[in-house]
C-alpha positions as CSV (number, residue, x, y, z in Angstrom):
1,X,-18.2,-61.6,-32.4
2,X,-19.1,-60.2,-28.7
3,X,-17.2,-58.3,-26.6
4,X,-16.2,-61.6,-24.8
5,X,-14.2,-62.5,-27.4
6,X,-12.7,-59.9,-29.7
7,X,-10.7,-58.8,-27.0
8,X,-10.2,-54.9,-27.4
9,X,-8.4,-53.6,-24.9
10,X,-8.6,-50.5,-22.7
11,X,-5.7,-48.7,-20.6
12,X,-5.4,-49.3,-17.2
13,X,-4.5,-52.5,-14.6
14,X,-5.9,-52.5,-11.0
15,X,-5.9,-55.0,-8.0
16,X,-9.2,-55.9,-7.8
17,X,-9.1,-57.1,-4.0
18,X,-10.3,-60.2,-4.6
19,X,-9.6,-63.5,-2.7
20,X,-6.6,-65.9,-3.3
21,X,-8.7,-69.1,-2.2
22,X,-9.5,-71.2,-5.2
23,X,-13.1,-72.6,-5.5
24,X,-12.7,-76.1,-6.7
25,X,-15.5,-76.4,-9.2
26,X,-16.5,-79.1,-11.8
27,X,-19.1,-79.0,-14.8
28,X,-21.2,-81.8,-15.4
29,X,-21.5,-82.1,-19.2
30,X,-25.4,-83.1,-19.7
31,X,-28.6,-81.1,-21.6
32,X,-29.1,-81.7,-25.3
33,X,-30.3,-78.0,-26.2
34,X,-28.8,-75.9,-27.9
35,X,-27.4,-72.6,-26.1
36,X,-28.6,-70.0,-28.3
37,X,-32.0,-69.3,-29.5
38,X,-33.9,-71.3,-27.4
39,X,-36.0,-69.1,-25.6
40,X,-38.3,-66.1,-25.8
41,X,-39.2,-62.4,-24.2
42,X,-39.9,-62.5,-20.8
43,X,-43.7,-62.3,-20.6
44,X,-45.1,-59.3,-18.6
45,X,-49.2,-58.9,-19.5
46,X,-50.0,-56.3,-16.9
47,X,-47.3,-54.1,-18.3
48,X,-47.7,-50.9,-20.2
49,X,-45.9,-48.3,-21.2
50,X,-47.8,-45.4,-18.4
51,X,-47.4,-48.2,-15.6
52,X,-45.3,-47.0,-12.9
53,X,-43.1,-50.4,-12.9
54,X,-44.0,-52.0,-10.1
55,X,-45.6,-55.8,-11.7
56,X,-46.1,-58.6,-9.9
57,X,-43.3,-60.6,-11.1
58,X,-41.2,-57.7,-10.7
59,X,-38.3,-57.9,-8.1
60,X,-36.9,-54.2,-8.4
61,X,-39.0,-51.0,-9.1
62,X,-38.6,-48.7,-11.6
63,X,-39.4,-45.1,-12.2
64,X,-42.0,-43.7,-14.9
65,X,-39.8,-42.5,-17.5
66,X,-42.7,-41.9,-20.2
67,X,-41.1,-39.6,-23.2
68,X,-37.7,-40.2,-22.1
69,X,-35.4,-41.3,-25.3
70,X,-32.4,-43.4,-23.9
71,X,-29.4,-44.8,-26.4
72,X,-27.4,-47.9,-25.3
73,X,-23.6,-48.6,-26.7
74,X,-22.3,-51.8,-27.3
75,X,-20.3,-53.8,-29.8
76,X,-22.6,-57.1,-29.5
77,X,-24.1,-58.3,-33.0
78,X,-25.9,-61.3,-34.1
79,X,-27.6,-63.2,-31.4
80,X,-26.2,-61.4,-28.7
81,X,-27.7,-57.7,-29.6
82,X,-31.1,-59.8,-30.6
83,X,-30.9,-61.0,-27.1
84,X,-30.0,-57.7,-25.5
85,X,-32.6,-56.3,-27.2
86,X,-35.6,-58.2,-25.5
87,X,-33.9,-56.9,-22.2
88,X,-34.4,-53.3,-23.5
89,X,-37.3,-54.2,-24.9
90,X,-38.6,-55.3,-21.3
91,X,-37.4,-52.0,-19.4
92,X,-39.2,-50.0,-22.2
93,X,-42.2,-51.7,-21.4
94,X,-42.1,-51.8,-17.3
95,X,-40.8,-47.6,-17.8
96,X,-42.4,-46.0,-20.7
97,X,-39.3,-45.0,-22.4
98,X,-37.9,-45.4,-25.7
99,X,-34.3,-47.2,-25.7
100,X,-32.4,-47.5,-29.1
101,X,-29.0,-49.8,-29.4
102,X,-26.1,-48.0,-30.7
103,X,-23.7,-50.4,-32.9
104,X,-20.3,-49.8,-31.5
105,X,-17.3,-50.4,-33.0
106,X,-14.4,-52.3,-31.3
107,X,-12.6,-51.0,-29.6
108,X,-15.7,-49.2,-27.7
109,X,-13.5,-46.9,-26.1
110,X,-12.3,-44.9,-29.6
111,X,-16.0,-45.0,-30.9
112,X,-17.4,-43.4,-27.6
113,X,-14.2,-40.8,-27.5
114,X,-15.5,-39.9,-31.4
115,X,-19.7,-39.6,-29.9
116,X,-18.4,-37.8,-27.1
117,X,-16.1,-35.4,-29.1
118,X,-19.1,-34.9,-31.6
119,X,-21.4,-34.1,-28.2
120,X,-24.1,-36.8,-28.8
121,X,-22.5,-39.5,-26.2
122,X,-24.9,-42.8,-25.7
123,X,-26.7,-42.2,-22.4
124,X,-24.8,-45.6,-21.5
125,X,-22.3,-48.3,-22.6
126,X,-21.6,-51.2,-22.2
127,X,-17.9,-51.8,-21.6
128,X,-15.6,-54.9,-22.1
129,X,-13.1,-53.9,-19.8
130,X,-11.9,-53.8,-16.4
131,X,-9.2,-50.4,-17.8
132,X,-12.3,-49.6,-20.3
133,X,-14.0,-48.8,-16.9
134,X,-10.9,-47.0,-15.4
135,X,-10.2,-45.3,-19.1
136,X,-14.4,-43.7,-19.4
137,X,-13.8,-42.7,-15.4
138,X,-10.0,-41.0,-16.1
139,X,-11.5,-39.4,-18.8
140,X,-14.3,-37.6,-16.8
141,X,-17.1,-39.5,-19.6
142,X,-18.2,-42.1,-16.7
143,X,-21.1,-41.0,-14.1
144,X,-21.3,-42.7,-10.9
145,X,-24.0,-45.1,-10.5
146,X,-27.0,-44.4,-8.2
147,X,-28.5,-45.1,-5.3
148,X,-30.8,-47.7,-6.8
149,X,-28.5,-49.3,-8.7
150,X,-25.9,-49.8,-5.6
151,X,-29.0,-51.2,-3.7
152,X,-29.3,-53.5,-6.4
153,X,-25.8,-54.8,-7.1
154,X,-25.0,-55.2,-3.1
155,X,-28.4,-57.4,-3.0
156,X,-27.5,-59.4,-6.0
157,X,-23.8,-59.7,-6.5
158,X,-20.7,-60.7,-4.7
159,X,-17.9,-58.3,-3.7
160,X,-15.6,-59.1,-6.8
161,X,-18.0,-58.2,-8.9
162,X,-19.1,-55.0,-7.3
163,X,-15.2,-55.0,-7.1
164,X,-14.7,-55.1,-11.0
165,X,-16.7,-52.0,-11.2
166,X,-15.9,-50.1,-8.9
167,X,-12.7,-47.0,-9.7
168,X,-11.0,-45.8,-6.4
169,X,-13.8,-47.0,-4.0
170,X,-16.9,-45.4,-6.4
171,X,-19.2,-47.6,-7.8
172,X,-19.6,-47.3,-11.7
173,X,-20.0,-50.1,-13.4
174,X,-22.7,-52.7,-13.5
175,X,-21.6,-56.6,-15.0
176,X,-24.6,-57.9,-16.7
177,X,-23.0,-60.4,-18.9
178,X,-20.4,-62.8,-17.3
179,X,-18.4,-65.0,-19.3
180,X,-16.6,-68.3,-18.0
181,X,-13.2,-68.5,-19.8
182,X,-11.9,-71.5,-18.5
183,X,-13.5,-74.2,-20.3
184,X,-12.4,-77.5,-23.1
185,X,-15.6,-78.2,-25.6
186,X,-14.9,-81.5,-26.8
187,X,-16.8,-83.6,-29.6
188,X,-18.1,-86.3,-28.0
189,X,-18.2,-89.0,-30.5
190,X,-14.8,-88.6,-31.3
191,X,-13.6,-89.4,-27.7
192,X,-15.8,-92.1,-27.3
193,X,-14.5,-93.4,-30.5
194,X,-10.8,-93.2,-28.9
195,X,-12.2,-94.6,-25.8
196,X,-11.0,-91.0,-23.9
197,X,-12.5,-89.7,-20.7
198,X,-12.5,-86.1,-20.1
199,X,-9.2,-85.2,-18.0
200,X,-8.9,-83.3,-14.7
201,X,-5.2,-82.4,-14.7
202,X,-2.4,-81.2,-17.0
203,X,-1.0,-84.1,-17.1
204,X,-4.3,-86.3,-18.0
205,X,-5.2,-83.7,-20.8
206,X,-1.9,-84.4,-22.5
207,X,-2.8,-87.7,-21.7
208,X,-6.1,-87.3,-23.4
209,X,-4.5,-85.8,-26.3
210,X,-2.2,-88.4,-27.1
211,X,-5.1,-91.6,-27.0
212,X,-6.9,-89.3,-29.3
213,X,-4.5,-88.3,-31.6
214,X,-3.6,-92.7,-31.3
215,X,-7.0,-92.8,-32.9
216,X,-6.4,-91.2,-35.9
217,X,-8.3,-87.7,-34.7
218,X,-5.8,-84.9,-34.3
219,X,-7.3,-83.5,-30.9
220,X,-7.0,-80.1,-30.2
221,X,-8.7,-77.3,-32.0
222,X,-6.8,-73.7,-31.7
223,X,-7.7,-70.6,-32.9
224,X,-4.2,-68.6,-33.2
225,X,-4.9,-66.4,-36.1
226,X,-6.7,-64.4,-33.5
227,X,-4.1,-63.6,-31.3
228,X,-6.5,-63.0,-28.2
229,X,-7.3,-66.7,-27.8
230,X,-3.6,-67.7,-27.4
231,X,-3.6,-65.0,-24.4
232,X,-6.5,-67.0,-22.9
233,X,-4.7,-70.3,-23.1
234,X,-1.8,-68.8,-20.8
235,X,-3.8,-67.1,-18.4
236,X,-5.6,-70.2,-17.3
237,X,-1.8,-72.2,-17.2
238,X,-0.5,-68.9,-15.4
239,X,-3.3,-68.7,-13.0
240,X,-3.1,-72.5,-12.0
241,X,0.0,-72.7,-12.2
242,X,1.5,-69.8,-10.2
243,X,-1.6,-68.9,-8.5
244,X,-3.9,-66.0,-7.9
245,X,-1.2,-63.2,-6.0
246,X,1.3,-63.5,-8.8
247,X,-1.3,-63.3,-11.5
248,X,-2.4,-59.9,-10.2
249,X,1.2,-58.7,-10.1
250,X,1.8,-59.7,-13.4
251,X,-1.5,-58.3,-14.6
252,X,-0.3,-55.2,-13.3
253,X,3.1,-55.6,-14.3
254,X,4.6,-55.6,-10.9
255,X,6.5,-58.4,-12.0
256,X,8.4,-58.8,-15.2
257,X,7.3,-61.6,-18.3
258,X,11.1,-62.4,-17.8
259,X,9.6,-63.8,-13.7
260,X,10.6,-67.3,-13.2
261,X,6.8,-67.9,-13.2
262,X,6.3,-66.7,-16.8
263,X,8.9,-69.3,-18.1
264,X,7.3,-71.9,-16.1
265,X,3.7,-71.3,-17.9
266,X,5.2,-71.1,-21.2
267,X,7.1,-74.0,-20.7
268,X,3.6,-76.0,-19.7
269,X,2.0,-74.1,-22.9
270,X,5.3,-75.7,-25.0
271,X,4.4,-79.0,-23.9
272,X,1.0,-78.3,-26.0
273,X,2.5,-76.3,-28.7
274,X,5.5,-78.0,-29.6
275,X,3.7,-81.2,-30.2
276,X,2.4,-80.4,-34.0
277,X,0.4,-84.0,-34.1
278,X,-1.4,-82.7,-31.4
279,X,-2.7,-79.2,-33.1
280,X,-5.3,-79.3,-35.5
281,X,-3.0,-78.2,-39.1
282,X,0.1,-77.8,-36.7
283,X,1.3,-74.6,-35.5
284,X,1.1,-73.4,-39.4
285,X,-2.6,-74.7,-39.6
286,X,-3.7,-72.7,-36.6
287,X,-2.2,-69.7,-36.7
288,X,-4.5,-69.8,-40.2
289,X,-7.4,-70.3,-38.2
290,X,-9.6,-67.9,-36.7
291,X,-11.8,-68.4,-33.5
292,X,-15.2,-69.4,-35.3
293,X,-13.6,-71.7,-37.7
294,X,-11.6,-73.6,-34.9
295,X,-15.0,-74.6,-32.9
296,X,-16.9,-75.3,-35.9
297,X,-14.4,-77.5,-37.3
298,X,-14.2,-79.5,-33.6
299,X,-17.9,-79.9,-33.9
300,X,-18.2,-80.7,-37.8
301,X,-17.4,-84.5,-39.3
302,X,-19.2,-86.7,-36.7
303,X,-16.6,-89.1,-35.0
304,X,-13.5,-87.7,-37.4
305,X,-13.5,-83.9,-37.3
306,X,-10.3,-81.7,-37.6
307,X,-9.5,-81.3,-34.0
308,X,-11.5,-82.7,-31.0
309,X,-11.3,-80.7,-28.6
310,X,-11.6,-76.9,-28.4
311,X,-10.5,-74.7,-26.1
312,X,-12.5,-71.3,-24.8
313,X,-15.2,-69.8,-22.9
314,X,-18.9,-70.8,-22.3
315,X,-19.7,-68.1,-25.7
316,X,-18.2,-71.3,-27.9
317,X,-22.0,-72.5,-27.5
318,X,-23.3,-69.2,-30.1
319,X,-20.5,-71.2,-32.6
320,X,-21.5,-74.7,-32.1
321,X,-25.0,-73.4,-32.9
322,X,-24.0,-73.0,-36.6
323,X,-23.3,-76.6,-36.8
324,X,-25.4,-79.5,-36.5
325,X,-23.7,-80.8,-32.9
326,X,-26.4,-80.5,-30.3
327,X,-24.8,-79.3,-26.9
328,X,-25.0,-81.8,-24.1
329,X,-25.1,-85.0,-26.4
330,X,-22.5,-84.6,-29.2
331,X,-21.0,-81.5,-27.9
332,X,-19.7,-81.4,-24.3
333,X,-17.3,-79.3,-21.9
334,X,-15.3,-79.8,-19.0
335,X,-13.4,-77.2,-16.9
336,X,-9.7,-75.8,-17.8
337,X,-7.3,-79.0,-16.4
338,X,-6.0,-77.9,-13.3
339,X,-1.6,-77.3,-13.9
340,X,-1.2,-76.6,-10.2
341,X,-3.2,-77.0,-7.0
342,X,-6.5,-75.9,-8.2
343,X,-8.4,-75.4,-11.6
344,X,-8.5,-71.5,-13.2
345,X,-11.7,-70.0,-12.9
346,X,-11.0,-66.8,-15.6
347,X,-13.4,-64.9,-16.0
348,X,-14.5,-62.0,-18.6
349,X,-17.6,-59.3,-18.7
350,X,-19.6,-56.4,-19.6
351,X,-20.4,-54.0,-17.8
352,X,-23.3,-51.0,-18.0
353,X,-21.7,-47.5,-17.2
354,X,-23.7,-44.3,-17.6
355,X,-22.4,-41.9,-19.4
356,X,-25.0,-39.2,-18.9
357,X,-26.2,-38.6,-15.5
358,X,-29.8,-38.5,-16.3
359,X,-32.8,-40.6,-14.8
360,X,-33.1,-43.1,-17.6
361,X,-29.5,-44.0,-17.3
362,X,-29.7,-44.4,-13.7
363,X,-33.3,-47.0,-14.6
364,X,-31.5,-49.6,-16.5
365,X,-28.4,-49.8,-14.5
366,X,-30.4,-50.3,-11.8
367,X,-32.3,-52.5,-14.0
368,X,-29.7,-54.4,-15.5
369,X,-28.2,-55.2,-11.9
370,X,-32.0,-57.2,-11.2
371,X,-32.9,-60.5,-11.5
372,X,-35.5,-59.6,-13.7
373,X,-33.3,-58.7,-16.1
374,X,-30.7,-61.3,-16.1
375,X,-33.4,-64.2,-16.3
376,X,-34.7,-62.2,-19.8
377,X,-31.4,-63.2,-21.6
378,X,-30.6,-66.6,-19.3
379,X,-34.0,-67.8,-21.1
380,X,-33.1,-66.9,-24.4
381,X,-29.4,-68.7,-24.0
382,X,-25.9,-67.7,-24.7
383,X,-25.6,-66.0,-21.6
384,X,-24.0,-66.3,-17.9
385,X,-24.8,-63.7,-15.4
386,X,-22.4,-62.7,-12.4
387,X,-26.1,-62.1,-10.2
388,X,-26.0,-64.9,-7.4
389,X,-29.8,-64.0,-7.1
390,X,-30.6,-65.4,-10.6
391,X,-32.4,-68.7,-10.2
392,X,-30.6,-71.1,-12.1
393,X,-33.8,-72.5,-13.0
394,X,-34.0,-70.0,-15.8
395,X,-31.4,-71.1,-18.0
396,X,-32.5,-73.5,-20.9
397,X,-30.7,-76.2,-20.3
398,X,-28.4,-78.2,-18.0
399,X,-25.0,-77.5,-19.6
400,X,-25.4,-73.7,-19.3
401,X,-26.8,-74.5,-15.6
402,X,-24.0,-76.0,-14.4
403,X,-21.9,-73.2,-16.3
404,X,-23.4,-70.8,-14.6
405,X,-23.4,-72.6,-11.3
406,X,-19.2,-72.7,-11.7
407,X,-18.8,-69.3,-12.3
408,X,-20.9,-68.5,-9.0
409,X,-20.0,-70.8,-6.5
410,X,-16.5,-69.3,-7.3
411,X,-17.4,-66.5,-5.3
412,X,-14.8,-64.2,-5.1
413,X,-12.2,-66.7,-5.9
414,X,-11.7,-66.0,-9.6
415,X,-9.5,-63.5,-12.1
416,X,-10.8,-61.2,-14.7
417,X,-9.3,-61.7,-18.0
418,X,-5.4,-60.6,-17.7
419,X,-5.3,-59.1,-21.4
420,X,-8.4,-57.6,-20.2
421,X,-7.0,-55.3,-17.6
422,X,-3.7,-54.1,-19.8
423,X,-3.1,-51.6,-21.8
424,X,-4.6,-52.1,-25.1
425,X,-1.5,-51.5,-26.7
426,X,0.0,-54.6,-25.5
427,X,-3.1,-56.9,-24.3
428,X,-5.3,-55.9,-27.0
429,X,-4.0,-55.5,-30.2
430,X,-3.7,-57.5,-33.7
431,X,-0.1,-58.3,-34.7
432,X,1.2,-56.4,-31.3
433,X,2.2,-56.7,-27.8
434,X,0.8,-59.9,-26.3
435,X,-1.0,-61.4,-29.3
436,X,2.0,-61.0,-31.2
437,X,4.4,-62.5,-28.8
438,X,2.2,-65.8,-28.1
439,X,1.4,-66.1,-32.0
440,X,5.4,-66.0,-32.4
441,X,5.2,-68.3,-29.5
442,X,3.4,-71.3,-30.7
443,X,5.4,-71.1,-34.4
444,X,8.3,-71.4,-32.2
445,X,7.5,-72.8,-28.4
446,X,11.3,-74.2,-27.9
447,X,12.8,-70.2,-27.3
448,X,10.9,-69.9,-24.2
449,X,13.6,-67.0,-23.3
450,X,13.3,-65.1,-26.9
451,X,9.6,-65.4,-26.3
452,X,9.8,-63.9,-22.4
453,X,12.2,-61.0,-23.6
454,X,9.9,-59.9,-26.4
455,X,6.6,-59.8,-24.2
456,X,8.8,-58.2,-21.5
457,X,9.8,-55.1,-24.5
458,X,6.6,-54.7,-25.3
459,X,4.8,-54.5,-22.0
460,X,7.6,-52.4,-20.4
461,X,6.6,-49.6,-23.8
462,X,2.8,-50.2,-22.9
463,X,3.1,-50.0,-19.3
464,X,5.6,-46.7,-19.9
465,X,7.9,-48.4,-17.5
């Protein structure tokens, strides 16, 4: 799985400064390709390894780096490191150097501390975390980015995500690789065949649920053996529901999980979770089920599959690809039903932080902040960047357009992933903290109190407070 979605945590919670107006965004469920593997390398004739980079297509130059040997960490795999790989592939060929992806093991953080102890750190890595950022930086591992790079991300990106990777008002980080969390994949067949419409609200998506489960199709997928995906369902209710200012004081533990606030998200989440007709195997069935298996099982079956709706981010589409759904026809999505005022736009993200301060490191940030190098892996699918420059032209089809389009027209008006930005310890572990509570959570959603005290005990240990 990506980084997007195994959740490994790093310390560290910050404010990221950005704004409390909510973007009211919608996603127009059309295309019929599917989101992985359905594009190529970006084509560049005229370059060669000795070419100073400077092509015609090219929107950012690069330096001549012939010789220079340059390692890249990251935990991606499958489809998402072949993808990565034609970007590295790219900057090789526009710089002359030779760039080599490191496997990483999750979480990143531990296998860099082990490279770094063993003095061969990757010149840069690619981090999953807001407090993975904050962690390399504390540490003394992370090297500020350049000039070029700066130039780049204040061109092509908006202040939250310059924001996001930034420590104490120094630019470090580079997001390359967006992810839009707060999205409901939904087989289309089977809501056609209950004669369901795709909801807006709260309200309408238990609504939804009910017609569907009416129909004989139990209607919501959920993955709860991995913990992390239960922490996403409450931070889009959370975020809705008790807006953007308290969500960054809870993220940051300002505020306790005993708040008022907490207890009215769960109790929204209890509505959901204490309906066993309306969970795919009941709360015993999906705390069984792991995150691939709850998509592919949404998307396998035709009009009578095990659950009819699955909840997650736009990455769902690398799952779907393993089945025989095709996105846009009998695969669709529509954004995270709005609890309160406005719809959650969560987001998630990897970012590129060099680790040695060398001029090859300093290239492909400044590379990987481009255009040029978002449209590479937009093309080849599976992929939303946070660059506002990046026509949407380039991505393969209309579903993962108008994803894309969400994420950006929210501006500044979104929130990182909350489990994102704690301490791993409690936001990022198996069978701990966070995970633990919310899997306890949805076996028993009726002790709203027991489950507000026990994610209270365990964050107040994590946050040493």
């Amino acid at each position: 799985m990506g980084t997007t979605r195994t959740k490994s945590k790093a310390l560290g919670a910050r404010r990221t400064g950005l704004g409390t107006r909510r973007a009211a965004v919608a996603i127009v469920a059309v295309g019929a390709v599917v989101l992985t593997g359905c594009g190529g390398d970006s084509k560049d004739d005229k370059g060669t390894d000795a070419a100073p980079a400077k092509t015609p297509a090219a929107s950012v130059e690069l330096p001549k780096l012939t010789g220079e040997k340059i390692e890249v960490a990251a935990v991606w795999t499958g489809p998402e490191q072949e993808n990565f790989t034609k970007v590295l592939k790219e900057f090789e060929k526009r710089t002359g150097a030779t760039v080599t992806f490191v496997p990483a093991q999750d979480p990143i953080v531990n296998f860099l501390g082990t490279k770094i102890a063993g003095g061969s750190p990757p010149d840069v890595a690619m981090l999953p975390q807001v407090g993975a950022i904050q962690q390399a930086v504390a540490k003394k591992w992370a090297k500020p980015a350049g000039a070029e790079a700066k130039a780049q991300l204040e061109k092509n990106y908006g202040k939250g995500w310059q924001d996001l990777g930034a420590v104490d008002g120094t630019q470090y980080g580079v997001y390359f690789k967006a992810a839009n969390k707060s999205l409901v994949w939904y087989n289309n067949a089977a809501f056609e065949n209950a004669g369901a419409s795709a909801p807006k609200t709260w309200k309408d998506f238990l609504s939804t649920a009910e017609t569907i489960s009416a129909s004989g199709v139990t209607p919501v997928s959920v993955g709860g053996a991995d913990g992390w995906t239960l922490t996403d369902w409450f931070e889009n209710v959370y975020l809705s529901q008790a807006g953007p200012e308290k969500y960054d004081e809870l993220a940051q533990h300002k505020i306790k999980w005993t708040d008022g606030s907490v207890k009215d998200a769960l109790t929204t989440l209890g509505q959901l979770f204490g309906k066993p007709n309306l969970i795919s195997g009941g709360a015993d069935g999906a705390l069984q089920t792991e995150f691939p298996a709850s998509v592919t099982q949404t998307f396998t079956g035709g009009d009578q599959p095990k659950g009819a709706m699955v909840f997650e981010g736009d990455f769902v589409g690398v799952n779907i690809a393993q089945t025989e759904a095709k996105i846009g026809t009998d695969a669709k999505v529509f954004p995270f039903p709005a609890v309160g005022p406005d719809a959650p736009v969560v987001t998630g993200g990897d970012a590129a932080v060099a680790l040695k301060d060398t001029k090859g490191a300093q290239a492909l940030l400044t590379f990987l902040a481009s255009t040029d190098a978002a449209k590479i892996w937009a093309e080849a699918g599976g992929f939303v960047s946070p660059n506002k420059a990046l026509d949407f032209g380039a991505y393969p089809n209309d579903v993962q357009r108008d994803i894309a389009k969400a994420l950006i027209s929210a501006g500044d008006d979104f929130r990182f992933d909350m489990s994102d930005q704690m301490p791993q310890s409690f936001g990022g572990t198996p069978g701990k903290g966070e995970w633990k509570a919310l899997q306890d959570f949805l076996k028993n959603p009726k002790d709203v109190a027991k489950a507000q005290q026990q994610l209270e005990s365990d964050a107040a240990k994590a946050y040493q407070s």
